[in-house]
C-alpha positions in Angstrom: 94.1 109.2 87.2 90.5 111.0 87.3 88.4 110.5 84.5 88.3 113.2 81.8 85.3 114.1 79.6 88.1 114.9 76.8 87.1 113.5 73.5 89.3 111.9 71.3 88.9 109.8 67.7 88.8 106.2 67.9 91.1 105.9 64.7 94.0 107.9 67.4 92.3 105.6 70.2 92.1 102.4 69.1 96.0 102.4 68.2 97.2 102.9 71.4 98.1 100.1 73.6 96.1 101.3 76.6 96.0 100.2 80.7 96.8 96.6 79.8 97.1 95.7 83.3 94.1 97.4 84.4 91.9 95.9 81.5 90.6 98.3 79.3 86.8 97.9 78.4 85.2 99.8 75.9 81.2 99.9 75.0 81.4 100.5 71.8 77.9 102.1 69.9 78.0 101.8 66.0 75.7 103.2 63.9 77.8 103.7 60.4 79.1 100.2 59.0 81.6 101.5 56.9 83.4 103.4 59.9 82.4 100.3 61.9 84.8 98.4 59.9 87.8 101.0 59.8 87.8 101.4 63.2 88.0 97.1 63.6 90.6 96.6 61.3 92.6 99.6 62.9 91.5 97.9 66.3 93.3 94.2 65.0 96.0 95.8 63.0 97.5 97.5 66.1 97.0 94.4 67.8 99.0 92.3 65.2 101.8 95.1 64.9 102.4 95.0 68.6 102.0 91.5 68.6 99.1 91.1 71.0 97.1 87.8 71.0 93.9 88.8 69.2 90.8 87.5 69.2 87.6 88.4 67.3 84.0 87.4 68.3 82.2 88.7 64.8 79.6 86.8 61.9 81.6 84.3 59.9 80.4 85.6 57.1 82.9 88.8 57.6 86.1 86.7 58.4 86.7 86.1 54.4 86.8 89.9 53.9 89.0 90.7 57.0 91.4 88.3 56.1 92.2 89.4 52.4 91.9 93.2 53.7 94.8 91.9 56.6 96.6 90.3 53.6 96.4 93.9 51.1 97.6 96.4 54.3 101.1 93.6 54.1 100.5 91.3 57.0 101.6 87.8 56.6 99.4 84.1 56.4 101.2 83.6 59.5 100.3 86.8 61.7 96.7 86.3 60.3 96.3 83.0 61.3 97.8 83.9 65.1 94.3 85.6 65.3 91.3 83.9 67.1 88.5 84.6 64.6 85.1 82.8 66.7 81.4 83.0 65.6 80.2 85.8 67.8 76.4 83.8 68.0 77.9 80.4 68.9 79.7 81.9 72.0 76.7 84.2 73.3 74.3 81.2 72.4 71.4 84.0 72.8 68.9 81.1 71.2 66.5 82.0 74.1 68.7 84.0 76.6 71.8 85.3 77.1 72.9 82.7 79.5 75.0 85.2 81.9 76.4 82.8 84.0 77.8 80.2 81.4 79.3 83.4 79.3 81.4 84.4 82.0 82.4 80.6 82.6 83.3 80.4 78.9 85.1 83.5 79.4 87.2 82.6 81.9 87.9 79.7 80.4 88.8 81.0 77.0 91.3 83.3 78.3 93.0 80.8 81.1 95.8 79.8 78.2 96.7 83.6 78.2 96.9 84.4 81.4 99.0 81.2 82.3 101.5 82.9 79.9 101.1 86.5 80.7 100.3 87.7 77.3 98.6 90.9 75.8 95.3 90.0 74.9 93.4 92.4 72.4 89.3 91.1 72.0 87.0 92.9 69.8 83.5 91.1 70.7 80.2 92.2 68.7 77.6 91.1 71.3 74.9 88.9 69.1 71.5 89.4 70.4 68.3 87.3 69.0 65.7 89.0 67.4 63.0 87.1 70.1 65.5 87.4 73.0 64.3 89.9 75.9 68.2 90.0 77.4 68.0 94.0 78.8 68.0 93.2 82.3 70.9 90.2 81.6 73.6 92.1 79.3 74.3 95.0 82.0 74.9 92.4 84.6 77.1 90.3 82.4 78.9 93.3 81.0 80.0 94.5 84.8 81.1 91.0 85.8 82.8 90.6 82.6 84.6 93.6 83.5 85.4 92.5 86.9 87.5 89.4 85.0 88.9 91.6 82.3 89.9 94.6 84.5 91.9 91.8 86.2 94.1 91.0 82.9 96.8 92.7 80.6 93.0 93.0 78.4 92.2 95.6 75.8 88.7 95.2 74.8 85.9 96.4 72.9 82.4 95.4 73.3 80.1 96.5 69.9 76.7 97.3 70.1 74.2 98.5 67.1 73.0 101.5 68.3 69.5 101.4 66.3 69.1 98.0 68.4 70.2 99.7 72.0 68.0 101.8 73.7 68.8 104.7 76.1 68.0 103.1 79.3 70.3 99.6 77.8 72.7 102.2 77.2 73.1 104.3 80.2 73.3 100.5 82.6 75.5 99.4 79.9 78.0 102.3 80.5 78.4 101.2 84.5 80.4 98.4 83.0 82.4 100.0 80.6 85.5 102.8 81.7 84.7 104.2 78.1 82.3 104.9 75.7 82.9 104.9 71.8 80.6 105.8 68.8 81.5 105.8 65.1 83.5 109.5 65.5 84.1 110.1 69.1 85.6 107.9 72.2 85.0 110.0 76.0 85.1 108.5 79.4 81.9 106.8 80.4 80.6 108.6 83.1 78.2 105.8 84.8 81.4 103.4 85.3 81.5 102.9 88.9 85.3 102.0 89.2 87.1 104.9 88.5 90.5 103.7 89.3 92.8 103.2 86.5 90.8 104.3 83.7 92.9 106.2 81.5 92.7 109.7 80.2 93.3 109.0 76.3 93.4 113.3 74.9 96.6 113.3 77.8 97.8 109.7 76.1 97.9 111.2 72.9 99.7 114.6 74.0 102.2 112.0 75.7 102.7 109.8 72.5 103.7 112.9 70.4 106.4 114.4 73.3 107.9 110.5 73.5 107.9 110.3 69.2 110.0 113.6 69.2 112.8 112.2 71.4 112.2 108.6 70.3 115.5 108.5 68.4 117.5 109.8 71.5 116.1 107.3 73.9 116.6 104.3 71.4 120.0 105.3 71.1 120.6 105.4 74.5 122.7 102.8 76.3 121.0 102.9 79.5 117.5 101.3 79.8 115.2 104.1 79.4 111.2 103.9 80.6 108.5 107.2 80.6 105.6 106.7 83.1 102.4 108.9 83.1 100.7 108.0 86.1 102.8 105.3 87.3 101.8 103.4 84.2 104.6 102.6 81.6 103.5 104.4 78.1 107.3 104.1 76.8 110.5 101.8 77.1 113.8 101.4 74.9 115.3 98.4 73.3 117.6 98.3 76.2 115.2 98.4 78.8 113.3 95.1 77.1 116.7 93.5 77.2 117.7 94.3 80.8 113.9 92.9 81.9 114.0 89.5 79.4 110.8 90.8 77.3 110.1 92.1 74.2 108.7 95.7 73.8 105.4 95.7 73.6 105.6 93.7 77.2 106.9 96.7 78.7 103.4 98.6 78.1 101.8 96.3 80.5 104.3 97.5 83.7 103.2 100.1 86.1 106.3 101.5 88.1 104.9 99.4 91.2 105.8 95.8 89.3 109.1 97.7 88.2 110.4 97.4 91.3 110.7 95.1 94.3 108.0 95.6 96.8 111.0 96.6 99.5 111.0 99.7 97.2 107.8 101.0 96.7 108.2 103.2 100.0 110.9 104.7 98.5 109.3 105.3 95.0 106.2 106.8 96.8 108.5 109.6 98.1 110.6 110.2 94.6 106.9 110.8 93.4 106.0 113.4 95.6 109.5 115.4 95.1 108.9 114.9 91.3 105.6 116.5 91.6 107.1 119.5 93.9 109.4 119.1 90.5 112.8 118.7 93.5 115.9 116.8 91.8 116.6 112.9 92.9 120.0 111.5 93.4 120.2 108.2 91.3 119.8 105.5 93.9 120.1 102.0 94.0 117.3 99.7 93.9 116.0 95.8 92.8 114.0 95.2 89.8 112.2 91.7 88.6 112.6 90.6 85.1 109.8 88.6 83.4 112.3 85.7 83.9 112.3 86.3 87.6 115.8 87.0 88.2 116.6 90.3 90.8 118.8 92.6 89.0 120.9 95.0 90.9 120.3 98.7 89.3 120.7 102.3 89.2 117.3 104.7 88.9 117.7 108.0 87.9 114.3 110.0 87.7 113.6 113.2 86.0 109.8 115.2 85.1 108.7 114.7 81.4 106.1 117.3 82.0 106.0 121.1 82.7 103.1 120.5 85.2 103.8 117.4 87.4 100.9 118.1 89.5 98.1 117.7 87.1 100.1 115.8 84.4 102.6 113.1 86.3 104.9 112.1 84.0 108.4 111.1 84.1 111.6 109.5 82.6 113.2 107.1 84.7 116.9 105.8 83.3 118.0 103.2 84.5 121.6 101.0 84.7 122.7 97.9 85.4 125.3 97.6 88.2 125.8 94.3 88.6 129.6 94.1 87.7 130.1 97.0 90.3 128.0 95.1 93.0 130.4 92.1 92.3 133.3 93.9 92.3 132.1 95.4 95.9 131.7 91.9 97.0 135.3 91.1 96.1 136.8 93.6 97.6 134.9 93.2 100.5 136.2 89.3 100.4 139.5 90.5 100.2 139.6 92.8 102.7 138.0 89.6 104.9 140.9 87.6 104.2 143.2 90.2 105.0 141.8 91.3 108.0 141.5 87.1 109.5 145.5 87.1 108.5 146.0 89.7 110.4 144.5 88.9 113.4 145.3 85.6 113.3 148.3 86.1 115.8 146.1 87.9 118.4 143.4 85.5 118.0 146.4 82.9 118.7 147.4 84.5 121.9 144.4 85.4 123.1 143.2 82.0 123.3 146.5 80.7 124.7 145.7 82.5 127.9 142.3 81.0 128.6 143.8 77.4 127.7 146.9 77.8 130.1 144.5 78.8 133.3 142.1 75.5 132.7 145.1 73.8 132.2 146.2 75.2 135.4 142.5 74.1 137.4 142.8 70.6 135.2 145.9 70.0 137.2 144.4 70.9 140.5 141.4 68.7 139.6 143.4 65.6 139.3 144.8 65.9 143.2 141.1 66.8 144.5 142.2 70.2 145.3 139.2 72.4 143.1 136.9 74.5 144.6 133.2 75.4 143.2 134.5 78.6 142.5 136.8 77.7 140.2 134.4 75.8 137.6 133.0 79.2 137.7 135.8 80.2 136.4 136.4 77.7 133.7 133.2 78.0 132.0 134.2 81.8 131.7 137.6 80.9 130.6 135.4 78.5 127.8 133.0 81.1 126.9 135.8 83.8 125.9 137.3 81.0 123.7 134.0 80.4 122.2 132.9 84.2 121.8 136.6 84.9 120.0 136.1 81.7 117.5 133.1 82.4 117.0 133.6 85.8 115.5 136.9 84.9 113.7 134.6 82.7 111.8 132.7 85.5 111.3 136.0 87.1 109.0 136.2 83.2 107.6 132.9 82.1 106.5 131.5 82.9 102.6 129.9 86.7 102.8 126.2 86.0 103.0 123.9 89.2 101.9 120.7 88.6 104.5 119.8 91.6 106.0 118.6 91.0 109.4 117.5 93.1 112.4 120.5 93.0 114.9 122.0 94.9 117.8 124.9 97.5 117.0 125.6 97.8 120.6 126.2 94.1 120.7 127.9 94.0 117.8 130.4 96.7 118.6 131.0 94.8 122.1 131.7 91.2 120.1 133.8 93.2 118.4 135.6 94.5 121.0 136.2 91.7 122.9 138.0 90.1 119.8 140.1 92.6 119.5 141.0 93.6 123.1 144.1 91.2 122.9 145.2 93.0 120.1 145.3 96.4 121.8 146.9 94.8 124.8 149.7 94.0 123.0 149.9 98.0 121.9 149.4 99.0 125.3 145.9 99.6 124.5 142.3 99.8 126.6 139.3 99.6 124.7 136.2 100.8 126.8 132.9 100.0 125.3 129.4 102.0 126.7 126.1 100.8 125.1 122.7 101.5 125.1 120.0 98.1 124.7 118.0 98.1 121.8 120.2 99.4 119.3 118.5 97.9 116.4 119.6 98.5 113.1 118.8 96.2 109.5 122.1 94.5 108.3 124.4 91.9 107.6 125.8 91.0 111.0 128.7 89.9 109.1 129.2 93.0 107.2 128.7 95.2 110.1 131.0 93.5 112.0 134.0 93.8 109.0 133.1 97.6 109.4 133.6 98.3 113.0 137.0 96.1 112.8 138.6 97.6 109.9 137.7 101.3 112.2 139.0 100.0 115.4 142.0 97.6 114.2 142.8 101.2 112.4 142.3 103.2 115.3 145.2 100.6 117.6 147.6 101.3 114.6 148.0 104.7 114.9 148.2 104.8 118.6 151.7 104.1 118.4 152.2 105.4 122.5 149.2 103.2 123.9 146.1 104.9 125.2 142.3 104.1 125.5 140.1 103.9 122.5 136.8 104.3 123.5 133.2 102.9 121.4 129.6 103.0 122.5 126.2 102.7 121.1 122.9 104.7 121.7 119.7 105.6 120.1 119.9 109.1 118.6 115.9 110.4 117.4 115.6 108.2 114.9 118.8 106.6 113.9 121.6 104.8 116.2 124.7 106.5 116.6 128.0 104.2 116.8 131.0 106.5 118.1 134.4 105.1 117.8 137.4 107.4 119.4 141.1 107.5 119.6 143.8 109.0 121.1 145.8 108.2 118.1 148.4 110.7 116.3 145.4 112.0 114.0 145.0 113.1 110.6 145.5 116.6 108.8 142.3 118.1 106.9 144.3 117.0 103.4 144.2 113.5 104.8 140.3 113.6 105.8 139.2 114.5 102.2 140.6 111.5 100.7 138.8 109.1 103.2 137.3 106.4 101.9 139.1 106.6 98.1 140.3 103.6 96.8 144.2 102.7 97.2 144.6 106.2 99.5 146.3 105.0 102.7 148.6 106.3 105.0 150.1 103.0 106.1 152.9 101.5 104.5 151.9 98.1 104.0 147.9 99.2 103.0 145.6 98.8 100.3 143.4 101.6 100.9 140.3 98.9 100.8 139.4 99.1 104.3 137.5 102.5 104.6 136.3 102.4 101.5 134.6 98.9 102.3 133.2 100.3 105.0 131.9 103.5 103.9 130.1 101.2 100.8 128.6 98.6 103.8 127.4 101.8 105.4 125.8 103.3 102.8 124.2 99.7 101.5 122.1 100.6 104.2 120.8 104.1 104.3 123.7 105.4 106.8 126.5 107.5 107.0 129.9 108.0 108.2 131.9 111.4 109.7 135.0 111.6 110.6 136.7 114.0 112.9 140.4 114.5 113.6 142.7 117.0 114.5 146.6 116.0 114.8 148.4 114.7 117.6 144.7 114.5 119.0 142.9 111.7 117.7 140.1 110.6 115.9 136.2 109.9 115.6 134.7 107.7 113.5 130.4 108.6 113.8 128.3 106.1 112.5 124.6 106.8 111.9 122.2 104.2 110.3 118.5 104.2 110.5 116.7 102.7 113.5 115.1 98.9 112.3 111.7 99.6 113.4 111.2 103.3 112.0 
């Protein structure tokens, strides 16, 4: 987001839990104590409410008073004493200078606990400067590399400076380390910082809080997880939403729609941006997030604008559900239809590699009264091969469903495919012709592919009841491959075609009505699509399209 010059007060500011992933860093010029104070103990009260790990760099002599004022606004011993209360001089140790180098190592170190556990960190730092201490030239260059660290971390910090003790040109080189500037009444974008990227604009935050607070009891009450994003960063999430990711709330602030979602998705998400902003409707689609625990959970995204102007003010509502029981229940029924399909074919399979046996039988015999010619091991190892091919893709039907995608060959695919059921057809009366272009290359489960273009042609020898020729092929089509399977079968009437794909509608006496709709739900898994074409007494055509691999 670009930097705004819009002002807003640091009472409103301060309470907001702001870019904690791009680590917010505020120079902070004080010149009235009292409002000094109020805008500190709004600063660690926020902190404690959203349970951020806070720690405060401040004169000992204060930590008394902050503690019984914690104590009066009805925080507990315990929250209290969860913050890090350290004697501001001791960790500058400005006795002579500002020792730049061995801050930023006692920095890093101090904060190396939090970021092992990837917690919220909230720091309110009064920078201690000796009265005899000449540390102008040090404290800019300590203040940018600090930022370099902090900007780094889910960090929300404030660096306090007495304004009678700061001079303009301190000021000005302090500002190149800070995205914002804050004074006892007013907090703006610093306009020297010199990375822009990120930093937030707080008057649009505060728009955004009030339009979230007015539908905050619908979204609570939601049972779908529920997040808003203003510039890809997460401002908003429901209870759901912290229970379907393993965190609490106030984690959820630290996401940006990128560490939503898989990195396999983040194409994708780049393009639902862009039609949000021409403010075009999305289809809910399916996608992979990452909970805090690390498990991949299967889900749902719906995406909608939260904003009349998406253009210049990007914010959205994404809701999002869980699908894992309807993912497993795919799976099942795709293991079932597996099954079914390897019982099936397991007379076929039988027969078909009966044929091959009985003709090396045949050259075994000759072998044994020295009567083999060369040609005729030619003709074994052929013989072996077909065996090997057919077993090899019945175990295909046989093994556990594995979910790799891989980049594989559709045309080579469809001719395995085939081959193993050629015998089949035979028995039918039957010809299956296969035409296929090389390169093919599509990203799949070979075994799930496979099950597809089975269920399609074992279909397609069914309802050629009078024997014919079914014909498949494979070719590259722009920018997606085109798989055409086509029958001479008995064909389908339009009432029949709409109901392709339901689950239970068959036409077949003994089906399920699994088989198409596995294989339109394979297909789809996979960005493709399936038409079908029939006219009675005709045949049909089943037209596959998925995208090309290497698009």
């Amino acid at each position: 987001m670009e930097l705004t010059n819009d002002l807003i007060h640091p009472k409103i500011a301060l309470t907001k839990n702001m870019e904690l992933m791009s680590g917010t860093h505020i120079l902070y010029l004080y010149s009235d104590r009292k409002k000094y104070w109020e805008n500190m103990l709004s600063f660690i009260m926020t902190g404690l409410e959203l349970e951020h790990e806070v720690i405060l760099l401040e004169s000992p002599d204060l930590f008394p008073k902050i503690k019984q004022e914690l104590l009066g606004n009805g925080f507990s011993k315990e929250q209290i004493e969860s913050i890090v209360f350290t004697d501001h001089q001791l960790y500058y140790k400005t006795c002579q200078s500002i020792g730049t180098e061995a801050i930023l190592k006692e920095l890093k170190g101090s904060l190396q606990p939090y970021i092992e556990k990837n917690l919220a960190i909230r720091i309110w730092s009064v920078v201690f400067r000796h009265e005899e201490s000449c540390c102008e030239k040090d404290l800019p260059i300590y203040e940018q590399k600090a930022n370099e660290i902090l900007s780094q971390l889910r960090s929300f910090t404030v660096c306090a400076y007495d304004d009678s003790e700061t001079s303009a040109g301190l000021a000005i080189d302090l500002m190149k380390g800070h995205s914002y500037v804050m004074t006892d009444d007013e907090l703006t974008a610093s306009l020297y910082y010199k990375n822009r990227q990120g930093t937030p604009s707080l008057s649009l935050e505060e728009r955004l809080h009030e339009k979230v607070s007015h539908y905050k009891y619908l979204i609570e009450e939601m049972p779908d997880a529920v997040f808003v994003v203003s510039d890809h960063q997460v401002v908003y999430g429901n209870q759901t939403a912290a229970q379907l990711l393993e965190c609490n709330k106030a984690d959820l602030l630290a996401m940006t729609a990128w560490n939503l979602f898989s990195t396999e998705y983040h194409e994708l998400l780049e393009i639902g941006i862009e039609k949000l902003k021409r403010n075009e409707k999305l289809p809910p689609v399916e996608m992979k997030m990452i909970s805090y625990s690390g498990r991949v959970i299967d889900v749902e995204v719906s995406a909608f604008p939260f904003s009349r102007n998406m253009e210049t003010d990007f914010t959205a509502i994404l809701i999002i559900r869980s699908i894992y029981e309807r993912k497993a229940h795919q799976q099942l029924t795709i293991k079932t239809e597996k099954l079914s399909l390897a019982g099936q074919l397991a007379a076929s399979i039988a027969h078909e590699v009966r044929n091959p046996l009985t003709s090396i039988k045949g050259f075994l015999k000759l072998a044994r009264e020295d009567m083999m010619h060369d040609a005729y091991y030619t003709i074994i190892d052929e013989e072996i091969d077909r065996i090997e091919t057919i077993a090899s893709e019945l175990l295909v039907l046989g093994k556990p469903m594995s979910v790799e995608i891989e980049v594989c060959d559709a045309g080579k695919m469809l001719r395995d495919v085939c081959i193993l059921l050629q015998s089949q057809a035979v028995m039918r009366k039957i010809l299956i012709e296969f035409n296929g272009e090389p390169n093919c290359l599509i990203r799949c489960n070979p075994g799930q592919m496979k099950q597809v273009f089975i269920n399609i042609i074992k279909n397609a020898t069914e309802a050629m009841e009078n024997g014919g020729t079914i014909r498949a092929s494979a070719r590259l089509n722009g920018d997606m491959v085109q798989i055409v399977i086509e029958d001479e079968g008995k064909g389908m009437p339009e009432t029949v075609l709409k109901k392709l794909g339901e689950p239970f509608y068959t036409t077949k006496e003994d089906g399920t009505g699994l088989g198409l709709m596995v294989c339109f739900n394979i297909v789809e898994q996979y960005g493709g699509t399936i038409r079908v074409e029939s006219k009675v007494d005709k045949g049909t055509v089943f037209t596959i399209e998925l995208p090309f691999a290497f698009n």
